[in-house]
KOLZAVEX-45278 format. One record per residue (C-alpha): x, y, z. Coordinates in steps of 0.02 Angstrom, whole numbers, padded with zeros to 5 digits, always signed. Layout:
BEGIN
XYZ...
//
This chain:
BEGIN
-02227-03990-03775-02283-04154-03698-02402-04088-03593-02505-03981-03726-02474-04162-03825-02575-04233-03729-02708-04095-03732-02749-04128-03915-02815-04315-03897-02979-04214-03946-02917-04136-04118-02861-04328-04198-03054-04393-04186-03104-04238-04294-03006-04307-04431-03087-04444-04547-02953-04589-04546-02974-04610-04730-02880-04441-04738-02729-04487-04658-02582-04486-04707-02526-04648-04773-02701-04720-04796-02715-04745-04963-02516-04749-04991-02417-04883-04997-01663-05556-03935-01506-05478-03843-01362-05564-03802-01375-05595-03586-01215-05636-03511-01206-05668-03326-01119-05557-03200-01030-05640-03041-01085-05525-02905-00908-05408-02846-00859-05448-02670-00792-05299-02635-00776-05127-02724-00710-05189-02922-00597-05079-03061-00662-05125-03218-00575-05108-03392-00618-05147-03582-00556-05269-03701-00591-05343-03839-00564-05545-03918-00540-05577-04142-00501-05718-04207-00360-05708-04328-00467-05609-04467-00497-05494-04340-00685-05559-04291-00741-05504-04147-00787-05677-04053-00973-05631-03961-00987-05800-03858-00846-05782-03717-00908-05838-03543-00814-05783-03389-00726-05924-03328-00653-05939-03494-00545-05764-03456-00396-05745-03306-00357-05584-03240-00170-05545-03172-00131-05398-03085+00059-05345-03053+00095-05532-03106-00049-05587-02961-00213-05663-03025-00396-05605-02980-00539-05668-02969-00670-05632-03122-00789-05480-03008-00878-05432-03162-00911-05465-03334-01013-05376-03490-01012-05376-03661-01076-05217-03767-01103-05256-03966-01142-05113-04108-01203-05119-04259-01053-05226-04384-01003-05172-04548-01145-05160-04680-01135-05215-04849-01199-05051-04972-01340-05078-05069-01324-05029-05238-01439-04882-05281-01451-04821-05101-01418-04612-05051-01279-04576-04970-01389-04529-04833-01541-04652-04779-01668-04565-04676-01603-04541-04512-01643-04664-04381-01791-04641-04271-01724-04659-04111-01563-04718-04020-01553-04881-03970-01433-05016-03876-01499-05168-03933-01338-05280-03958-01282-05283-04160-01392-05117-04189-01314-04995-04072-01212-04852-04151-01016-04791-04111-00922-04618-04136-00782-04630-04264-00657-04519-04286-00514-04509-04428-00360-04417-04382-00268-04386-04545-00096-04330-04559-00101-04292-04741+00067-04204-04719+00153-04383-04731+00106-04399-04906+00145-04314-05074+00023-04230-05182-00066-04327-05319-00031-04481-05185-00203-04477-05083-00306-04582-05190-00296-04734-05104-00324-04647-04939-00472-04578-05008-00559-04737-05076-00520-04810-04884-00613-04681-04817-00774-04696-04942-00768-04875-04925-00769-04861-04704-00908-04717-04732-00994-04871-04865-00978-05010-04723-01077-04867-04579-01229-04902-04501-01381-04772-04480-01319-04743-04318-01142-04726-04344-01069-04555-04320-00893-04518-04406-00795-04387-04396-00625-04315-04471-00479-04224-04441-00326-04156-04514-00192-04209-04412-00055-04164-04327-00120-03974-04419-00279-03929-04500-00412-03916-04361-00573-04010-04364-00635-04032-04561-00804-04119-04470-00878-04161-04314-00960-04311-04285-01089-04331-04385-01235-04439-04450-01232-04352-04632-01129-04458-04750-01130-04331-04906-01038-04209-04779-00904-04318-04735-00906-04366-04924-00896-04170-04987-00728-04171-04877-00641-04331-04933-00658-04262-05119-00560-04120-05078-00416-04211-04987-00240-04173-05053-00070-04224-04989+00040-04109-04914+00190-04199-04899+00352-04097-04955+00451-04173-05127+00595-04243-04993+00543-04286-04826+00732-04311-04694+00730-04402-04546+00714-04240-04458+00574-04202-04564+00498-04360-04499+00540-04349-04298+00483-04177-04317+00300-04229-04378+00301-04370-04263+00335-04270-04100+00180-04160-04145+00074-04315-04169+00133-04364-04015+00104-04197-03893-00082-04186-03957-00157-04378-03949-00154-04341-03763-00297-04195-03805-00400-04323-03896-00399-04459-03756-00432-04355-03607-00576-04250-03719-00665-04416-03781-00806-04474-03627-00754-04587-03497-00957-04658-03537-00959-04689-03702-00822-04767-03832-00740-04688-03955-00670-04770-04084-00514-04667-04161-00427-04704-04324-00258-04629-04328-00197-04620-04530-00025-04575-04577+00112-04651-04682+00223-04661-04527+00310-04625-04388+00500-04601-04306+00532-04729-04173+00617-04658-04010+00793-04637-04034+00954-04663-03928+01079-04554-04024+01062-04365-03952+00984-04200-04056+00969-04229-04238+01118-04130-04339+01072-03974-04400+00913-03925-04282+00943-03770-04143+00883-03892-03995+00823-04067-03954+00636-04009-04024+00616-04127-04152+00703-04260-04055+00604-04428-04014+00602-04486-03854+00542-04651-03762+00452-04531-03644+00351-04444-03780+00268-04615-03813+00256-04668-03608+00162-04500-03579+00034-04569-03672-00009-04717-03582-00113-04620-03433-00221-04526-03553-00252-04684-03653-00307-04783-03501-00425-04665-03416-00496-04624-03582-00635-04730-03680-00547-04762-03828-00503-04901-03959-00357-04864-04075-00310-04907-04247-00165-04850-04340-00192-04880-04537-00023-04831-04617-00063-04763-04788+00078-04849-04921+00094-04732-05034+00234-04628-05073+00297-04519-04924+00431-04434-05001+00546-04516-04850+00716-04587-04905+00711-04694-04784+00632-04889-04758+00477-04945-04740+00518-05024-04586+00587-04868-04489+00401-04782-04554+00328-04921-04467+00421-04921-04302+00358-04767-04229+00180-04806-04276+00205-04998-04188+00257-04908-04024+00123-04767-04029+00003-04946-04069+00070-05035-03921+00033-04881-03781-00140-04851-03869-00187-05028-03842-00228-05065-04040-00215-05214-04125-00138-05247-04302-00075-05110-04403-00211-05096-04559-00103-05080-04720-00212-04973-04850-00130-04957-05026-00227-04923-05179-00258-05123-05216-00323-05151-05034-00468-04986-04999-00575-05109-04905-00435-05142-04779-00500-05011-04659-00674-05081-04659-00583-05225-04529-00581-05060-04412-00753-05065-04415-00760-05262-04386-00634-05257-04256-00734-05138-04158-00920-05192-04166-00907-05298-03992-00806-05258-03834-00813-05336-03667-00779-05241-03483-00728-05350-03331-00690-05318-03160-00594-05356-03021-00590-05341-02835-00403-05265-02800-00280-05288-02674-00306-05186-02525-00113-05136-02562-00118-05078-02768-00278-04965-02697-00155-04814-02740-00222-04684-02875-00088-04774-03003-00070-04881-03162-00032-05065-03125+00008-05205-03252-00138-05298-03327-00121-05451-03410-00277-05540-03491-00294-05709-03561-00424-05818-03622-00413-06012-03638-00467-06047-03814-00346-06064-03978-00314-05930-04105-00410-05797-04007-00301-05631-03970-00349-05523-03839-00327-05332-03861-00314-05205-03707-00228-05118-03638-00069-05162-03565-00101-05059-03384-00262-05023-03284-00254-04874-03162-00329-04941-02988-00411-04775-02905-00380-04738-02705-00468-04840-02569-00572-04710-02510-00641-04665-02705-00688-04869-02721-00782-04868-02578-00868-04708-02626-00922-04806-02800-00974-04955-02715-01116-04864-02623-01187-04792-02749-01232-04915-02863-01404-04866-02914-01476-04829-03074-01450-04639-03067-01241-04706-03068-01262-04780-03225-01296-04617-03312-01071-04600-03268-01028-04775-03296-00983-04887-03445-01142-04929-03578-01241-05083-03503-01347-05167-03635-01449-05327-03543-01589-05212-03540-01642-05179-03732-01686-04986-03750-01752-04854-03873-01764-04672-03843-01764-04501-03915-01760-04320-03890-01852-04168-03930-01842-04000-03924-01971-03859-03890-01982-03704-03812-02048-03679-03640-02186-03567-03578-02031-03459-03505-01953-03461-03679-01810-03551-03651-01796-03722-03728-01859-03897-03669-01797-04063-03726-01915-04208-03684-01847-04376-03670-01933-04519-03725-01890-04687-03709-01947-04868-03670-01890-05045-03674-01850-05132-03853-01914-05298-03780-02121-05318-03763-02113-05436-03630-01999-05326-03505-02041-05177-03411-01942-05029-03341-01941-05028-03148-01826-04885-03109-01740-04753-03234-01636-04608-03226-01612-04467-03366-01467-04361-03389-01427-04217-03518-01232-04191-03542-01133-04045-03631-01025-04067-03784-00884-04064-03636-00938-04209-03543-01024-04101-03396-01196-04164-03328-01319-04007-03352-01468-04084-03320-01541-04240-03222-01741-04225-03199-01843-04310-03074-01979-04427-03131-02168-04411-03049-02244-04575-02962-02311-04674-03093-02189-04615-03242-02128-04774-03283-02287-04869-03287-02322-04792-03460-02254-04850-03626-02154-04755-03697-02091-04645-03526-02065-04432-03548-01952-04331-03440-01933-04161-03478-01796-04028-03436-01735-03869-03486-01578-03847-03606-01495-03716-03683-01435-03702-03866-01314-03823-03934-01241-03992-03960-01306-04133-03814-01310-04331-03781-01445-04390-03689-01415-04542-03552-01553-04661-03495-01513-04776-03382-01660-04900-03330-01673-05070-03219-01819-05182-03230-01896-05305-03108-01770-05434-03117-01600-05314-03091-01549-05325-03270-01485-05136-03323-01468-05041-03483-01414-04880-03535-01430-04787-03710-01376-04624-03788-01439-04478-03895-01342-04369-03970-01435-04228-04020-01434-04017-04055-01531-03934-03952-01626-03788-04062-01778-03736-04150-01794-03742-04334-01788-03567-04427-01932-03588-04537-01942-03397-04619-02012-03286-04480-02049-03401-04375-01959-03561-04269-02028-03731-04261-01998-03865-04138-01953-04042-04174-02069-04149-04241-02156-04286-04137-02259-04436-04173-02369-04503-04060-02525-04633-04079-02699-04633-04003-02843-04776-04006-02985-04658-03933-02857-04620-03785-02727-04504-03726-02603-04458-03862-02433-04548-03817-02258-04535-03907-02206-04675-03998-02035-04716-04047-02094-04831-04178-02276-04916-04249-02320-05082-04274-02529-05104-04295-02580-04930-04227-02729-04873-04342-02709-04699-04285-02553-04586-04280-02513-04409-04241-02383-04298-04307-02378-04134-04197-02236-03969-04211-02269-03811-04135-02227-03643-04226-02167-03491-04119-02121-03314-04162-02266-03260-04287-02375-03137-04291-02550-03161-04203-02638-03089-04357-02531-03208-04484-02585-03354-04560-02509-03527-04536-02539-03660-04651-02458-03812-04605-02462-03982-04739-02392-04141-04672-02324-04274-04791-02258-04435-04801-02099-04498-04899-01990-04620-04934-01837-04529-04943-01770-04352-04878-01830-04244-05027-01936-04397-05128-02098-04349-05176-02227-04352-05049-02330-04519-05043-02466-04433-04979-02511-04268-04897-02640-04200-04776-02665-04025-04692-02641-04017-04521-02777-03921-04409-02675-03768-04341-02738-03676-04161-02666-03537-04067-02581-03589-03900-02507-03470-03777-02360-03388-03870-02366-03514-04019-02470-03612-04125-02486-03818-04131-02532-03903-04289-02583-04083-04286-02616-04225-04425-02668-04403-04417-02587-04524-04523-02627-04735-04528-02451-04831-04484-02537-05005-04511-02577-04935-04700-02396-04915-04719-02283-05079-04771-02143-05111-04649-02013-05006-04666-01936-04799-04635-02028-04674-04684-01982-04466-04684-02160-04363-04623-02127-04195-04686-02223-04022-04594-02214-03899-04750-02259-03726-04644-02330-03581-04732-02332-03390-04670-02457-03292-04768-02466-03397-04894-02277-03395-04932-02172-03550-04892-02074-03546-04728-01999-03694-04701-01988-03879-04656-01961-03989-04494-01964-04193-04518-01943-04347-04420-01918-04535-04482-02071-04663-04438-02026-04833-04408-02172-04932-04473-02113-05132-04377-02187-05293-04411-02345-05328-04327
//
């Protein structure tokens, strides 16, 4: 796809600039790093003050480090911020135009949410407050949130992760509670215990690379108990033990995950207190390394947003381990910082690997072992992928990407494509001279299906970043025929290049490719430009269609600097025979100059 991109330089001077599309239309947080002395564990935490504020300005020697009781020295120290809660603006869509691009860029980058909802723990014609939480956490998103939900302990998944808001919307309509008219203490430990044997699916299936952010949202739980089975059950089943909450603690520390437990107050059906609800869900808290219980009751929907406040900023640290704790277990970790009414929230153990598997780490520390470490954001990036098909008609994703600051240049990067499980598929190897242009392309092969991109990049002063794309790798049905994504790209007499977003470029490019037609059919192809998914175009121009080897490219020039600042949605309406097909789009970022 690149390649024959750059093949049509030719085709944009044939077009009259008047008749492009829009024409006649409308700095990062640094934080130092102490250099390791010696192969380092590292682990996440996070600082709020007491409203739960994440506090953005710790420095290193402001933090101590214990071990088993022994103190360590500070090896390490970063800070990764995403994008915090957002104020709705009244009037908007549920769903703005999808972002352009992925980014990291501290207070912009996105996180993966994911609701786990046991609507069995309460009643019918009870789930309205838990339902105006949910809309008011899916109000406080940004662009490049993903959320996700799921009915818990039974139900399956309701929705993946996603970036569509009216789809996570369509489901919290339909949410009912399931809760029973009487709910026993049986009833209760019974519920509890399945909560309990499937968290450990969700922490060891959520990436060791990138956070996850899961919201756990029940009524209650049972609290372990000492007595022996419950009366009137055929075995010790539904009985709570200590160990059903310990088991958890491994998953939850090799696992990328921040926890919140929001217990819904509404009316369980349980004849018991409040406070025996609540001591179950404290413990489960306590192993999962959360924070404060959120309390969500129909006077208080905009409690849950603090989930999304409590989790916009997270710092990792490292330290250099005794040659003895170097033993594949968990050890006690206890972390303080010196400054008042500041609470620190991790994780109360930190597994320190084998000797032999830390000194394996510490030699490879170049940029092609960020695409398996922890996000790294003192290098602002953007990037982006797309999918075509190859000349072996299997699918391609190119990966684009660059550096969000003007002044700083990419030295060194490394691109990885990884599987819905985790798995690294694909890991390309950049030409000499790759990195010299603005924005970079690597391209790779993929199959069908659901995909986050990695880049990791260094420039000339050692500062690293990494960002992800999650993405589906496909082609767009369009009728008879399939279309590839849609890329922009600029051009001032030159080479066409991609760009992730336009500031005073006269000239722009929107290029797809169509595949699977007839040679003898006719493809018409309009581009257009909106403001809004299916708003009425702006302005429209056709694009000049060719026949390629085994598909057909369509180009159209459009002016970004006629454009005020701002998103925009450019539309390819394709036409087979003169009968519409279908429609691929991407958003254009028209910046400041």
């Amino acid at each position: 796809m690149y390649a024959r991109l750059m093949r049509l330089a030719s085709l944009v001077t044939s077009f009259a600039v008047t008749g492009a599309l829009g024409a006649a239309a409308l700095r990062p947080a640094e934080l130092s790093a102490q250099p390791a002395q010696g192969p380092t564990v590292t682990f996440d935490f996070r600082v709020v003050d007491e409203g739960g504020r994440p506090l953005l300005d710790l420095k290193p020697e402001e933090l101590t480090i214990r071990v088993d009781g022994h103190a360590r020295e500070v090896a390490s120290f970063d800070q990764v911020r995403f994008a915090p809660p957002r104020t709705p603006v009244e009037g908007e869509g549920d769903d703005p135009l999808p972002p352009p691009f992925s980014t990291n860029v501290p207070g912009e980058a996105g996180r993966d949410v994911l609701i786990l909802l046991d609507d069995e723990s309460f009643r019918p014609g009870r789930e309205q407050a838990v339902k105006d939480g949910l809309n008011a956490l899916v109000d406080a998103l940004s662009p490049l949130d993903r959320i996700g939900l799921r009915r818990f302990p039974l139900g399956g998944e309701v929705v993946p992760l996603t970036h569509i808001r009216a789809e996570i919307r369509g489901v919290i309509s339909e949410i009912r509670g399931r809760a029973p008219a009487s709910v026993t203490w049986s009833d209760l430990a019974c519920r509890t215990r399945q909560i309990l044997s499937m968290l450990p699916d969700f922490l060891a299936g959520a990436s060791t690379h990138v956070p996850l952010t899961i919201v756990l949202m029940t009524n209650g739980l049972a609290t372990a108990q000492t007595q022996g089975p419950i009366a009137g059950t055929p075995s010790q089943l539904c009985e709570v033990r200590s160990t059903d909450f310990s088991d958890l603690e491994v998953p939850a520390l090799v696992s990328r995950t921040f926890f919140h437990a929001v217990q819904v107050l509404e009316d369980s059906g349980f004849g018991g207190s409040l406070n025996e609800l609540t001591a179950g869900l404290q413990h489960l808290n306590q192993v999962a390394g959360g924070h404060q219980i959120v309390r969500l009751s129909g006077a208080s929907p905009q409690a849950v947003v603090r989930v999304l406040q409590e989790s916009s900023a997270y710092y990792t640290a490292g330290f250099v381990p005794e040659r003895s704790s170097q033993n594949g277990r968990d050890h006690r970790l206890e972390v303080r910082i010196a400054r008042d009414g500041a609470k620190v929230i991790t994780r109360p153990k930190v597994i320190v690997p084998e000797a032999a598997t830390l000194a394996a780490r510490a030699k490879d520390q170049g940029v092609r072992a960020m695409l398996l470490g922890p996000p790294r954001q003192e290098l602002p990036l953007r990037a982006a992928a797309y999918t075509a098909r190859d000349v072996n008609e299997s699918l391609k994703v190119v990966a684009v990407f660059e550096t969000a600051d003007p002044s700083a240049a990419i030295e060194s990067a490394a691109v990885g494509l990884f599987d819905a499980n985790g798995q690294l598929r694909a890991q390309p190897t950049a030409k000499p001279g790759t990195f010299k242009v603005s924005p970079a392309s690597l391209a790779m092969e993929a199959r069908r299906g659901a995909f986050r991109l990695r880049v990791a990049a260094v420039d000339p002063t050692g500062k690293r970043g990494t960002v992800d794309v999650n993405f589906q790798a496909d082609l767009t049905r369009a009728g008879p025929a399939r279309l590839s994504d849609l890329m922009l790209a600029a051009s001032e007499g030159g080479p066409l290049l991609p760009r992730l977003q336009f500031t005073s470029d006269k000239v722009g490019v929107a290029y797809v490719e169509i595949y699977d037609v007839a040679k003898t059919s006719d493809v018409a192809v309009n581009f257009e430009v909106a403001r809004s998914l299916d708003g009425p175009a702006l302005a429209s121009v056709p694009a000049k269609v060719e026949a390629g080897e085994g598909s057909r490219t369509a180009v159209g020039p459009f002016a970004p600097s006629g454009l005020p600042p701002g998103d925009y949605l450019i539309r390819a309406m394709v036409s087979v025979d003169g009968k519409p097909a279908g429609r691929v789009a991407a958003t254009l970022r028209r910046a400041g100059n």
